[in-house]
N, C-alpha and C positions, 0 to 999 in steps of 0.2 A: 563845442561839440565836434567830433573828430568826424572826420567823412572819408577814411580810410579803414580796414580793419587789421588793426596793429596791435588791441590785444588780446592774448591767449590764456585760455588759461588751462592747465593740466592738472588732471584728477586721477592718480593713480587707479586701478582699479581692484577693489574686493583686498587692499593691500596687504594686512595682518594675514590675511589667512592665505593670501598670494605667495607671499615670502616664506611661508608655511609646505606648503606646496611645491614651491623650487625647492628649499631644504629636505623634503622628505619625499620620496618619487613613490612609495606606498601610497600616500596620499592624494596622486593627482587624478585628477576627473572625479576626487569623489567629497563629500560633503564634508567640511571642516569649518569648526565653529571656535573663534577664539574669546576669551572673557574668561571672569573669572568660575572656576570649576565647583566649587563648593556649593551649597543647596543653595545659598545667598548672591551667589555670583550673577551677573550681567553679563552678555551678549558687547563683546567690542565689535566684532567686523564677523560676521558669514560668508563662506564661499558663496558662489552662485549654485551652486548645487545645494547646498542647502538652504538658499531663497525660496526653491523649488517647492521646498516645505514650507512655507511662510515665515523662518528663521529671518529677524532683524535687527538690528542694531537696538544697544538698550533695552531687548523683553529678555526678563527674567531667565537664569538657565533652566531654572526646572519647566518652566513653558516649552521653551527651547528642546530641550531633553525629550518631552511629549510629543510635540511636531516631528522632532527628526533623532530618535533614541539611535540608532545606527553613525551618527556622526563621529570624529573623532573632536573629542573638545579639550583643545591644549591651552594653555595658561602663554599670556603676552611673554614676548622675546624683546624689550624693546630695541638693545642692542643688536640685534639682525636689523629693525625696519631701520632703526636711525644710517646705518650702515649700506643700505639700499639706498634711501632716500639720500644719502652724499653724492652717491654718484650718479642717480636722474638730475639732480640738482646743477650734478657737470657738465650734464650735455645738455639742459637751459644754458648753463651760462656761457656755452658755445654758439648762440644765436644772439644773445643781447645781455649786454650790463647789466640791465633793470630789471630783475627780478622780484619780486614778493611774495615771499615763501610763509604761506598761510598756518599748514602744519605739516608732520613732517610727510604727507602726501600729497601736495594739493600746493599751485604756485599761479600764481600768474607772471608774465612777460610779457612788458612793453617792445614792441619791433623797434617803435621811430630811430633807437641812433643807428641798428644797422638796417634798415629796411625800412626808409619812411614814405616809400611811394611805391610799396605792395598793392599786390588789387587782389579781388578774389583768386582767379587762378594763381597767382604768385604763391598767395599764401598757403593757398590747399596743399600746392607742392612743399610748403617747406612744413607744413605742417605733419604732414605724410611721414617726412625724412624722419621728425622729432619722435615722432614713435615706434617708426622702425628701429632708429639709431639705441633708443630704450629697451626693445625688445632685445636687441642683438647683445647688448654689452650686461644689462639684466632677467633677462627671460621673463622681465612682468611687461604687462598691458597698460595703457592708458586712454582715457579718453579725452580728448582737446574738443575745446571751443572757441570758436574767434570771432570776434566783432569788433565794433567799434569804441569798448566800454568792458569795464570789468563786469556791471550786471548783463550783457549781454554774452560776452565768450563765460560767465561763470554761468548762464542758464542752458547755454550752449552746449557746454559738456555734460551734461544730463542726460542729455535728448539722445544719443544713440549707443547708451553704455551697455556693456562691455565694448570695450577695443572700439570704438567709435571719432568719428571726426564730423563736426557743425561747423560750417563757416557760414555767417549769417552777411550778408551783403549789405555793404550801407545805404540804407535808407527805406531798409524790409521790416526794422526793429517793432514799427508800432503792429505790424503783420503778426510778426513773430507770436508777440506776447496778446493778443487780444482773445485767444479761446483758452488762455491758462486760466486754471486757479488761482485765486486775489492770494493765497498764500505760499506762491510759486514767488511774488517781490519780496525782496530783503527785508526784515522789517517787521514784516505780519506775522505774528503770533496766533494761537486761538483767539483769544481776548479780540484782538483786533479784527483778524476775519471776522468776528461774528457780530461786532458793529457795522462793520462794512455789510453785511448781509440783513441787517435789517433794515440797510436802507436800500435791498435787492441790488448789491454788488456782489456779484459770484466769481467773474472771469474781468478781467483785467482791463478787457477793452469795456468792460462798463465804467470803470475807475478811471480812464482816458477819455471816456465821453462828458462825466460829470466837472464842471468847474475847479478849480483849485480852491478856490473860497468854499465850497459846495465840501470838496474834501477834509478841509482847512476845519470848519465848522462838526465836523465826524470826529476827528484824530487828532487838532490842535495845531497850532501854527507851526513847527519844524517838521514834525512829524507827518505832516498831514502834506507839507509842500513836499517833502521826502518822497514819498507816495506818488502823489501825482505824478513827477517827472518818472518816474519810473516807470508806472504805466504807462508816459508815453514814448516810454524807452530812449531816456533821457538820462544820462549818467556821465559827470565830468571829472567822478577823481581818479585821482592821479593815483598811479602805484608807490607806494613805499618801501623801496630796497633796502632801507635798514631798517625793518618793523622792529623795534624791542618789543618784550615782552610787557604787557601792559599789569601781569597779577600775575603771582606763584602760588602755588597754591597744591595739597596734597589731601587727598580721600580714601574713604576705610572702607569697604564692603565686611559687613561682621557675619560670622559661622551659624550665629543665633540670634535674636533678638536681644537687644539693651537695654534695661531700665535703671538700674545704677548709676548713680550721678558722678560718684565715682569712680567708677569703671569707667566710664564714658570721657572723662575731664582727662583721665590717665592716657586713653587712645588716642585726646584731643593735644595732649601734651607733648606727645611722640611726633606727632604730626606738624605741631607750632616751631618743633626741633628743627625738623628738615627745612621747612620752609622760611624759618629766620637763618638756618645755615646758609641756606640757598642764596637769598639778600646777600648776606654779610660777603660772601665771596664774590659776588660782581660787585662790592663794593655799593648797594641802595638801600635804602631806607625806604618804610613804606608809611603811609596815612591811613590808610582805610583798611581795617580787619574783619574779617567774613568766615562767616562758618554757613556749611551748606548740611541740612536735615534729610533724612528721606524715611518715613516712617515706617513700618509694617506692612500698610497699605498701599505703599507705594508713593503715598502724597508727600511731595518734596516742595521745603522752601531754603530761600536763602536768607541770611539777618548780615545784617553790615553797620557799621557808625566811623567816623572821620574823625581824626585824634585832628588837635590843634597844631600840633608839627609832625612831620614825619620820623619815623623808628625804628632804628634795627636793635631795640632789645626785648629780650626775649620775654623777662618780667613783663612787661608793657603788653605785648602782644598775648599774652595768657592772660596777665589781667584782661585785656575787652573778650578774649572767646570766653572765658568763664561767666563775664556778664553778661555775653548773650549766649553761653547755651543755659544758664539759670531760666533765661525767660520763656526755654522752650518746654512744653511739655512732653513727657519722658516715659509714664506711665505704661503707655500703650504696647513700648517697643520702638527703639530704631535699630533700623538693617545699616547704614550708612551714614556717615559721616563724616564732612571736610574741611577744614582749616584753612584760610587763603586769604593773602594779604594783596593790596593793590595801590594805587596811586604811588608806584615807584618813580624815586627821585636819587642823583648819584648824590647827595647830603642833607644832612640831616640839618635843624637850626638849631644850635646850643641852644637849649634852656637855661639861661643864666641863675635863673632863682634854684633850681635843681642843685646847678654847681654850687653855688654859695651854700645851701644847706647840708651837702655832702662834705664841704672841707668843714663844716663845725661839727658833723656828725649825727648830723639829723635827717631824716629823710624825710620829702612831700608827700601827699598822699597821692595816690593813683591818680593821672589824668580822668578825669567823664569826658565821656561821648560829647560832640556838640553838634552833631547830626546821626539820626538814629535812622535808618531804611527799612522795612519789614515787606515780608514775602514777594523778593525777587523774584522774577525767572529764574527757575534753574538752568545752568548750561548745558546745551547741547552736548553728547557723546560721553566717550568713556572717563572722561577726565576733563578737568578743569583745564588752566592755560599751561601752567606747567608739567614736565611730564614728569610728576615726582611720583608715578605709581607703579615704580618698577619689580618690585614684593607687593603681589596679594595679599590681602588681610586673613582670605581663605585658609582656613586650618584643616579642612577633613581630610584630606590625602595626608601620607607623610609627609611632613614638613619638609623633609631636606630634597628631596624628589617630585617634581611636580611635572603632571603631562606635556608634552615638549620641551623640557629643559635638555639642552647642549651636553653629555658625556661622553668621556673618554674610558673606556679600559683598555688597560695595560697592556692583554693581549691583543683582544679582537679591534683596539683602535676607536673611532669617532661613532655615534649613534644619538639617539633621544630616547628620551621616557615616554614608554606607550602608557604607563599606569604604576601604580604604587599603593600600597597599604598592607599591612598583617606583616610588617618584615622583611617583605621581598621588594623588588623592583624591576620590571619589565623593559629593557631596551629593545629598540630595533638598531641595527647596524645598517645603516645608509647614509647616503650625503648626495649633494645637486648632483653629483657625477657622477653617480653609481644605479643603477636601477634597484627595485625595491630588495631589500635585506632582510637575512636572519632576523630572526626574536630567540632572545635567550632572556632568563629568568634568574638572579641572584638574589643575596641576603641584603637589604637594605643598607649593611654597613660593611658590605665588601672591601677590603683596601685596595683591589686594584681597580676601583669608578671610581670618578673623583667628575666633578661639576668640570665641564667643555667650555669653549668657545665658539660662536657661532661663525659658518663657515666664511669666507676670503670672499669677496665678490672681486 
C-alpha cells in the first residue's frame, strides 16, 4: 500500500459538449446536448447547463428533447475530441512517464518516477498547475483527484466537479469512503448493490465493518475479497501505460425499430466489416465474438461465445454473430445493435486441418462455440471499447449534413451546421476565435459547402 499520494487521476469535464462550446462561441453558457439526433438517438455527454434539466448521459433523445427542447443537440465530432484529448495527454506527460489513458478523456498518472516524495501540499500545488496548464493551452476544464491509489484519486475526482481538485491525505482513505454508496466501489452493479443491501449494506463503511469471509460468502471469493479491500480503501494496482485495447467493437442506433432478420444481419454485417478491418490493421486476431441488443424497451443484453483459436476472418466472425443474433428474439423491435470482437492476440494459430482441406479443395465446416455467455452486462456509455462510432446510424436529418458538422464555403469560409432538412442547410459562421456569427441558409447541394475540418488546437 502506498502512504504517499502519487496518483492522480483526470477527468475532463462535460468533454463532447466542452469542445463544442470552445468550437462554437454561440454556444457558450448555454445548454448543449451531444448524441445521436434522430428520434432513436442517445444522450453521449450534456453540458452543465443542460444537467440543470435533468439531461444525462445514456437517456433517450426524445426524453432529453422533453427535459430541455431549447438545447442545441449536435451530432459527435470525434475528430475534434481525439484532437483535444492529444494534447491534455501532453501536458500529463510533462509530469510523469506513467500515464494510463482510460479513454479519450479520462487518465490517470503515477508521480513516483518524477515526484516520489510529494506530500499533500506538494501535490495540491502541482496539481493546481496541471489544470491551469490545460485550461491555458485548451480552454476546457478538468477535475483531478489524488490519493494513494487509483480507486481513491479516481473517486476523488468526482467529489467537486466541474473544475475541481480532491487531494485525499494518506491514511483518510477509510474516512473518505465510509458515508458513500456501496455502489460508489468499482465493481457493484445493481445486481450486486442489491445483495449487498439485503444483508443491510447501504454505505461503504458498513462493507468495511463486515468480515471478508462475511463478504466473501455475499459476492464469492474474488469478487467479494475485491470488495472488501476497497471498502477499506485498499487498492494496490498498478497503472498500465501501455493499456491495449482489450475489444473492438462497433454499434448501430436505428431510425426505427427492427424486426427483419435480415435487415438486421445486413446492419450486423457492415459493422463485423469495420471491426475485422479494424483487427486486421494492427495486425490481431480475435477469440471471442459479441453482439450487444437493445430492444424497444430499452432492455439491453449482450451474447458472446469463444472460438477454439483466435481470427481475423471475416467469414468466421459473421458466422458466430449470425448464431447469436438467430438466438435473439427480434419480433418485438430492436433500436440497437453491436458487433464486437475481444480476447485480442497479435497471432492467430494455424489450423492445420483447415489448410490441408483447402489445398484439396474442400472446405470444414464452421467452427461451434465451445463457450456460450448469455445476458452480459451491458457497457457503460456511448460506445463500446472501440471508437468505431464515428457516422451515426441516424437518418432523419439529411444525410450529408448533420448538426454540428465542420463546413467550409468558398466565400464566407469555416462554420457548422445548425440544422438541415427539406433541401436546405443552415450554417452559422464562427470558430474558437471569433465571437458568435452570422447564420445564413443555402440549398443542400450548394457547390461552394463542402464538409470542413475541425479547428487547430
Amino acid at each position: 500500500m502506498r502512504t504517499r499520494p502519487v496518483i492522480l487521476h483526470l477527468d475532463l469535464d462535460a468533454f463532447f459538449s466542452a469542445v463544442e462550446q470552445l468550437h462554437k462561441p454561440s454556444l457558450r453558457g448555454k445548454p448543449v446536448i451531444v448524441g445521436g439526433t434522430g428520434r432513436r438517438g442517445v444522450v453521449a455527454t450534456a453540458s452543465y447547463e443542460a444537467r440543470k434539466f435533468g439531461v444525462g448521459s445514456a437517456m433517450p433523445i426524445v426524453e432529453a428533447r422533453r427535459r430541455c427542447p431549447n438545447a442545441a443537440y449536435l451530432t459527435p465530432r470525434f475528430q475534434a475530441y481525439r484532437a483535444a484529448s492529444r494534447v491534455v495527454m501532453g501536458v500529463l506527460a510533462e509530469v510523469s512517464p506513467l500515464i494510463e489513458q482510460v479513454s479519450v478523456d479520462e487518465a490517470y498518472v503515477d508521480l513516483t518516477p518524477t515526484h516520489p516524495g510529494v506530500d499533500v501540499p506538494a501535490v495540491t500545488e502541482l496539481a493546481e498547475g496541471i489544470r491551469a496548464r490545460i485550461h491555458q493551452v485548451t480552454g476546457l476544464t478538468a477535475s483531478i483527484g489524488v490519493g494513494t491509489s487509483k480507486l481513491i484519486a479516481k473517486i476523488g475526482s468526482d467529489l467537486n466537479k466541474p473544475d475541481g481538485l480532491t487531494v485525499v491525505p494518506p491514511g483518510s482513505e477509510r474516512e473518505l469512503l465510509a458515508g458513500m454508496p456501496v455502489r460508489r466501489l468499482p465493481g457493484i452493479g445493481p445486481a450486486t448493490q442489491e445483495r449487498l443491501h439485503k444483508f443491510g449494506m447501504h454505505v461503504v463503511g458498513e462493507v468495511a465493518q463486515a468480515t471478508e469471509q462475511e463478504i466473501v460468502g455475499i459476492l464469492g471469493q474474488a469478487h467479494g475479497r475485491a470488495v472488501h479491500q476497497h471498502a477499506l480503501g485498499r487498492d494496490n494496482r498498478e497503472l498500465e501505460p501501455e493499456r491495449d485495447a482489450k475489444s473492438v467493437s462497433a454499434e448501430e442506433t436505428f431510425s426505427r425499430d427492427l424486426t427483419d432478420r435480415r435487415e438486421l444481419m445486413e446492419h450486423a454485417r457492415r459493422m463485423a466489416e469495420r471491426v475485422v478491418g479494424r483487427i486486421t490493421k494492427d495486425g490481431l486476431c480475435a477469440r471471442t465474438i459479441t453482439i450487444k441488443v437493445r430492444s424497444y424497451d430499452f432492455s439491453t443484453i449482450t451474447r458472446s461465445f469463444t472460438l477454439d483459436q483466435p481470427t481475423d476472418s471475416l467469414p468466421k466472425v459473421l458466422a458466430g454473430v449470425r448464431q447469436l443474433l438467430d438466438a435473439v428474439e427480434v419480433s418485438d423491435g430492436i433500436r440497437l445493435l453491436g458487433v464486437g470482437v475481444a480476447g485480442l492476440t497479435a497471432f492467430a494459430q494455424t489450423d492445420l486441418l483447415s489448410d490441408l482441406l483447402a489445398e484439396i479443395g474442400d472446405e470444414p465446416d464452421e467452427v461451434l462455440p465451445v463457450k456460450v455467455t448469455e445476458d452480459l452486462p451491458s457497457s457503460k456509455g456511448f460506445g463500446w471499447t472501440a471508437e468505431l462510432n464515428d457516422e451515426p446510424a441516424d437518418t432523419e436529418l439529411t444525410p450529408d449534413w448533420r448538426p454540428g458538422q465542420d463546413v467550409v464555403h468558398a466565400e464566407r469560409g469555416a462554420g457548422w451546421v445548425q440544422g438541415a432538412g427539406l433541401g436546405r442547410v443552415t450554417v452559422r459562421f464562427e470558430g474558437p476565435h471569433t465571437g458568435p456569427g452570422p447564420i445564413r441558409t443555402f440549398r443542400s447541394d450548394d457547390p461552394e459547402l463542402e464538409v470542413g475540418e475541425p479547428p487547430v488546437w
